[in-house]
Each structure stands twice: as C-alpha cells, then as structure tokens.
C-alpha positions in Angstrom: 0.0 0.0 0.0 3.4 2.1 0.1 4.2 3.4 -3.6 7.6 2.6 -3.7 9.9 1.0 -6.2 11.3 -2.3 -5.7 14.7 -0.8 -5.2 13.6 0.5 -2.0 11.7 -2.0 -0.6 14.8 -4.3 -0.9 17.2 -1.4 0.8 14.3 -0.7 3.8 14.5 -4.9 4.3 18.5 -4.8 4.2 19.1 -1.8 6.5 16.1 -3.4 9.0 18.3 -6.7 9.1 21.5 -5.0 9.4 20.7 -3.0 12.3 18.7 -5.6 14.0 21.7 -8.1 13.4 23.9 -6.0 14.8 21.7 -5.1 17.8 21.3 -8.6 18.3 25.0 -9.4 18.2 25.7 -7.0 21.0 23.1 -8.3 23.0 24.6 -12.2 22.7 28.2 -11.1 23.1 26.8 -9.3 26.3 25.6 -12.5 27.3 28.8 -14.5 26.2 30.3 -12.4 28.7 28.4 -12.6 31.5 28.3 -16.3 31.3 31.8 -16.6 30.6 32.3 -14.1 34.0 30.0 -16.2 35.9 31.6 -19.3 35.3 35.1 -18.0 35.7 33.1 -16.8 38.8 31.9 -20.2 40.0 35.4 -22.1 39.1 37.0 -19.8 41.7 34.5 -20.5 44.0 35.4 -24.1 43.7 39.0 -23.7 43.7 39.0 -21.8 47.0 36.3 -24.5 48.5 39.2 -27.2 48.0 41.5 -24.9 49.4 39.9 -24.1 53.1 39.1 -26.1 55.3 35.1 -25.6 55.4 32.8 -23.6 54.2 29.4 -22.2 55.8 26.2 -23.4 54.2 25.1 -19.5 54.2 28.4 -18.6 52.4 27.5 -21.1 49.7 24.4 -20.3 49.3 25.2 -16.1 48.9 28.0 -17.1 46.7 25.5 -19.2 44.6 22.8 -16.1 44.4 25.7 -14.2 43.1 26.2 -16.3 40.6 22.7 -16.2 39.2 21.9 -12.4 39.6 25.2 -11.1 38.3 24.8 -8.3 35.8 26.3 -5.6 34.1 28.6 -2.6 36.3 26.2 0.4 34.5 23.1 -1.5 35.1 22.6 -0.8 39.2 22.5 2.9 38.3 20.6 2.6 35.6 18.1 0.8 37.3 18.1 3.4 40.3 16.8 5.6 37.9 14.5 3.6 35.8 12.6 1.0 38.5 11.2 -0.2 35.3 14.5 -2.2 34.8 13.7 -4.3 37.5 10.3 -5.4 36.5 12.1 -6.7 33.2 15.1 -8.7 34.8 11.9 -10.7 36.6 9.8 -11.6 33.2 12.6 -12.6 31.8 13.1 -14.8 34.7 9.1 -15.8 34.5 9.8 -16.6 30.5 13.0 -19.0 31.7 14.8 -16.7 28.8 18.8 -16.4 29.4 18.5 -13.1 28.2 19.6 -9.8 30.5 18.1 -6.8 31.3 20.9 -5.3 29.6 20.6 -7.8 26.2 16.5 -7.0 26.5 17.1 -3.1 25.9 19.4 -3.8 23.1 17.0 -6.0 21.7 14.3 -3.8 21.9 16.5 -0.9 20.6 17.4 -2.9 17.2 14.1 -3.2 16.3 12.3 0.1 17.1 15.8 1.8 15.3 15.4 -0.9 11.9 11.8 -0.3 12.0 12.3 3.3 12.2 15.0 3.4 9.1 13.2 1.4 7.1 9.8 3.4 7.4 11.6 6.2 6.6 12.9 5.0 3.7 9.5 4.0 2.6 7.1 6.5 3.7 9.0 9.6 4.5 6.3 10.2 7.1 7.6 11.2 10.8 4.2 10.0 11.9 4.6 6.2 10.7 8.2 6.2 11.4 7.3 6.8 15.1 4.9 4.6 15.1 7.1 1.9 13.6 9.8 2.5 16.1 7.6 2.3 18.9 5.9 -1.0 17.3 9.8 -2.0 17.2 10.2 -1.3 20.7 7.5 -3.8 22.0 8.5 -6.7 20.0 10.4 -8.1 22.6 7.9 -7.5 24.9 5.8 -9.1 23.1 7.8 -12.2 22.8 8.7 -12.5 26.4 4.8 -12.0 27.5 3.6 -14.6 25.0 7.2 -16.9 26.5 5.8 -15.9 29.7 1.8 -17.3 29.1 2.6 -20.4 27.0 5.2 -21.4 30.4 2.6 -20.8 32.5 -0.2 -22.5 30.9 2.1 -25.4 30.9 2.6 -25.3 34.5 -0.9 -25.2 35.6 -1.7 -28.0 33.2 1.0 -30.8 34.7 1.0 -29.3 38.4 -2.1 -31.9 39.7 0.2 -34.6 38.7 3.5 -33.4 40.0 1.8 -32.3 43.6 0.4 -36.5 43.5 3.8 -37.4 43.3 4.8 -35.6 46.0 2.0 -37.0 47.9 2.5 -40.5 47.3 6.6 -40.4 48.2 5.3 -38.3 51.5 2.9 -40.9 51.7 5.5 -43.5 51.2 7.4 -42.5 54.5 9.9 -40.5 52.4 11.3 -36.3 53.0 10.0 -33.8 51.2 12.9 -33.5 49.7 12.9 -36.9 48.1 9.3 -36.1 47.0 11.2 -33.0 45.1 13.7 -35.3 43.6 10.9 -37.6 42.5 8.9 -34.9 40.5 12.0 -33.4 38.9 12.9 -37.1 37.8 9.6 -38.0 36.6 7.3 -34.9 35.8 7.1 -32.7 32.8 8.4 -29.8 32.1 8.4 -26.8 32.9 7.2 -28.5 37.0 9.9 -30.6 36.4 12.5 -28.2 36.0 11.2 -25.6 38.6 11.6 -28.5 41.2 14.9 -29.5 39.9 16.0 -25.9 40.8 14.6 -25.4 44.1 16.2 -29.2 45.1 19.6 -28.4 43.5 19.4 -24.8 45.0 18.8 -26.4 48.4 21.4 -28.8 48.0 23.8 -26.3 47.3 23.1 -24.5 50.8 20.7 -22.0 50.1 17.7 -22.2 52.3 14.6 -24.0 51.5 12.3 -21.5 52.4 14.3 -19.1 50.1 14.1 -21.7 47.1 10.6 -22.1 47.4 10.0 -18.5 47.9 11.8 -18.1 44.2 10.0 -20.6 42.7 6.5 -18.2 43.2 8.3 -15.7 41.7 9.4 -17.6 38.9 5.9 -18.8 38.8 3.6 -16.1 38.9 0.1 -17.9 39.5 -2.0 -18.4 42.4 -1.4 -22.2 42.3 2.1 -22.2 43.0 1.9 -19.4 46.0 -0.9 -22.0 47.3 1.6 -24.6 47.1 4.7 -22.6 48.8 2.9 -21.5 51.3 1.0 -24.5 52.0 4.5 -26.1 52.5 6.0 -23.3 54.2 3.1 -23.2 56.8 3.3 -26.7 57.5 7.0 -26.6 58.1 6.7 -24.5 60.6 3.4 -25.8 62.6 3.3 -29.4 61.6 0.4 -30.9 60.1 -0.1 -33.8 57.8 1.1 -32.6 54.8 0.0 -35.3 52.3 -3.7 -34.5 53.2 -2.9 -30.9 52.3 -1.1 -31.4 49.2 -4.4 -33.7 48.1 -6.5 -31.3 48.5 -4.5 -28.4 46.3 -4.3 -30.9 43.5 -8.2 -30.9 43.8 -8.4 -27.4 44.0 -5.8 -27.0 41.3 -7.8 -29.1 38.8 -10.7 -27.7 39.2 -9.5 -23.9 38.8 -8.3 -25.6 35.8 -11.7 -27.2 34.4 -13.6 -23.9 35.0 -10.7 -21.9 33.3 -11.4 -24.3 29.9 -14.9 -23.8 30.3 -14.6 -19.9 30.3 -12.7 -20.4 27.5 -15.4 -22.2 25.6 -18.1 -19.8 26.9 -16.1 -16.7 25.5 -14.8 -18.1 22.3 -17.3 -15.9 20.4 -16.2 -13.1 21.6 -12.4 -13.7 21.4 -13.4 -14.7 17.7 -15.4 -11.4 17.0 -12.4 -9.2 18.6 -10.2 -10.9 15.9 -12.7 -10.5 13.2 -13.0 -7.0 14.1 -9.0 -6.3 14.2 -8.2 -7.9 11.0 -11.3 -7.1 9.1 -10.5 -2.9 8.3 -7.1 -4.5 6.9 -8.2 -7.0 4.5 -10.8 -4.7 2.9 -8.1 -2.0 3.1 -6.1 -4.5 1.0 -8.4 -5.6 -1.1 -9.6 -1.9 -1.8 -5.9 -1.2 -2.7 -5.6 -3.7 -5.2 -8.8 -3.0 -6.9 -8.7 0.9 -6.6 -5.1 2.2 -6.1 -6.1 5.4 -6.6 -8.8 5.6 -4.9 -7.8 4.6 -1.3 -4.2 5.9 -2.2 -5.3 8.9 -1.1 -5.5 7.9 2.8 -1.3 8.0 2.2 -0.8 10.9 0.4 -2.7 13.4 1.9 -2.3 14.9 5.4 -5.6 14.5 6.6 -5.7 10.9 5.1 -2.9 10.3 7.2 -4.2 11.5 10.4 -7.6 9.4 9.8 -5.1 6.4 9.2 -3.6 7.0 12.7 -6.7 7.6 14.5 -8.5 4.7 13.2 -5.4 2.3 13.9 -5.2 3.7 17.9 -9.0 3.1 18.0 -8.5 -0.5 16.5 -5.9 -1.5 18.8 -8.0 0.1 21.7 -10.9 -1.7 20.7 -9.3 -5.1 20.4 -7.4 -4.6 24.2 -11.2 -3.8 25.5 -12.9 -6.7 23.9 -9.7 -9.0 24.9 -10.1 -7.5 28.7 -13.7 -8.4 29.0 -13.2 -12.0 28.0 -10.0 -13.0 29.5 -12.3 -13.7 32.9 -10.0 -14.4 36.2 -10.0 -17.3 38.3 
C-alpha cells in the first residue's frame, strides 16, 4: 500500500536486518560475557572450596545467588533511575529466557531503530516512522509475554500430577525432599525443572524456604503461592502434609476445568475481537488492489494520514477492550 519501487523495498529490508543483526549481536556477546564471568566466577568459587578447610552453608548459598543475579557494572544505576528495569530482569526470569536486562534493551532498541529506518525510507512520514519505532520497541515485549503465558499455561496444566507425586513419596514414609527429587525425575516440564531448581538450589546451601519463595516468583500464578505457602506453613506448625497437598491438586484441577470452560463460553467473543481487528485490513487490501487510486489517497494526503492514525489507535484500543472483558480471572 506504500508506492515505492522495488529498489527501495529491498534497501528498507537490508538496512532493518543490518541493524537488527547488529543489535542482536551486542546483545549475545553481552551475554557471552556474563556467562563466561560467571563461570570463571563459579570455578574460583570451587578452587578456593578445595583450598579451606570448610565452608558455611550461608556462604554457599550467597556465593551461589551471586552467581545467578550477576549483571552488568552500569546497570545498578541505571536501574536506580528507571525501576522499570527491574520489573524486566523478573519476566525474563518468569519466560525462563537467558537473556539480560541489559541484552532485552538492546533488543528492543534494534528493532524500534530498523523499524524506524526502514519506514523512513519507505514513507517519509515522521508520523509512521514513530509509530514503527515504537511497534519495534515492543517486539520483545511481546515475545517475552507470550514466553511468559505459553510457560505458565504449561505449568498449571502438569502441576495436579506433579503435587500427587509428592504426595505419594510423602505418603511412602519419604522427605520432602525426596518427593522434590521424585517430580524433577519423573514430571514434565516446565514442573519438572522448577523442582529441579529449588532441590539443586537447596542442595547447594541455600535455604529452602528461600528456594521455594523463588519458585512463586518464577511462577507467577495463584497455584504455585498456594503450594509454597502451604509447604511453608506446615513446616513451621506441623500438620499432615499429604492430606494438604491432596486437597491443592483438587483445587488446582478444578481452577483448571472452570478456566477451559470460560474459554469455551467466551470463544465468540475472542473470535469477534479478531474478526474486528483484522477485518479494516483485508478490505483496506483488497480496496488497494482494486482501486489504487482511490484509497491511495489515505497515504498521500495529510488528513488521510491523520484518519489512518486515529483509526489504527481506535482498533488497537478496541481489540485490548474486547480481549479484557473475555479474559475472565479465576
């Protein structure tokens, strides 16, 4: 719907790949580094475990904290003055991403600048190269939110079946603990590998209570702060835990059920939310290729341009309303 000539098209898709490349590359040699710093980290750690004599539990434990939250030298300041940073470093925790806050911004940054460039090469408008470098902007964003929901929609389908395990190795006369080693042997992911972290974390000497604690932050449903603080409650008062953990499988399940059935009751109006975001764009299309002239005017005039803008800010609010009053919380 751009008039431009092929020539142009083919340098806007170059430059938006070159920049995003490039972005990208600083953002994994970033990461190269960090993991290589960590590990050097973690090796000296070791070396000087072999050396003394002992070593405190809560020493191990800080050192191994340390090793998971380390982070670029600029990023503490920059943080101090943007809180927002700090919000990020945790979704990228929630979307089990190995990417940094630091790698994230640079990201983000490649696309909203590629974007930018190559809207301006194709459209000369300040208007849609701001919007493009915005839409660039929340790419990543939207990749870690949808990492974020497809994780979590994971966990709350195989937790039931990990928190039986549990109970029957409880049940069995075995530890907690063992009922943790059990589910991150047998259970799917991502339970399993949630487990396998707060047991390896605990091995290592960092306290339970602090594992667990991480793991509903990791998590961030109701289920799992259920779970954690079911355990954590019955750790320090006693209580027989297997009855417990039966009855939040239960509970768990049927949150569950009643979250498909929403699903199925509100399907029409998810579907009519996508019928009405896509359906000004396919007639826009379709009006292009049978009219060019006639609907070209929407991109060559001012005022066509400002009606192009307003009408895309009322789809988008349109489609965030419909999607808030069908996504229905349990």
């Amino acid at each position: 719907m751009v008039r431009a000539p092929i020539t142009v098209w083919i340098t806007a898709g170059v430059v938006f790949l070159a920049v995003v490349l490039a972005m990208v590359a600083i953002a994994m040699t970033l990461e190269w580094a960090r993991e290589r710093r960590r590990r050097s980290g973690a090796v000296e750690q070791l070396r000087k475990l072999t050396t003394e004599s002992s070593m405190s539990a809560a020493a191990a434990g800080s050192a191994f904290r340390d090793g998971e939250t380390a982070q670029a030298s600029w990023m503490p300041g920059l943080a101090a003055r943007m809180p927002h940073l700090v919000d990020i470093a945790i979704r990228l925790v929630q979307a089990d991403l190995a990417w940094t806050p630091q790698s994230y911004l640079f990201r983000s940054a490649g696309f909203s600048i590629g974007l930018a460039i190559a809207a301006m090469l194709l459209t000369g408008s300040w208007m849609i190269v701001l919007l493009a470098a915005v839409l660039g902007a929340l790419l990543p964003h939207f990749y870690v939110r949808r990492r974020i929901g497809k994780r979590v929609a994971a966990f709350e389908e195989h937790l039931p079946d990990s928190i039986d395990l549990m109970t029957r190795a409880i049940r069995a006369g075995h530890p907690l603990s063992s009922g943790f080693k059990m589910v991150a042997d047998e259970a799917s992911e991502p339970v399993a590998g949630e487990i396998r972290r707060v047991f390896e974390e605990q091995r290592f000497g960092m306290p339970f209570d602090d594992s667990l604690v991480a793991m509903a932050d990791r998590v961030p449903i109701v289920d799992t702060r259920i779970l954690v603080t079911a355990i954590l409650i019955q750790r320090e008062v006693g209580g027989n835990l297997a009855e417990v953990l039966d009855k939040i499988a239960y509970v768990v399940r049927e949150r569950f059920q009643i979250r498909r059935q929403l699903r199925t009751y509100t399907a029409q109006g998810r579907l009519s939310g996508y019928v009405l975001g896509g359906l000004p764009i396919v007639i826009g299309f379709a009006m292009y290729l049978l009219n060019p002239d006639y609907i070209g005017t929407l991109f060559t005039e001012p005022i066509g341009r400002l009606m192009l803008g307003g009408a895309a800010i009322m789809q988008v609010c349109g489609y965030l309303w419909i999607r808030k009053i069908v996504n229905i919380e349990i």
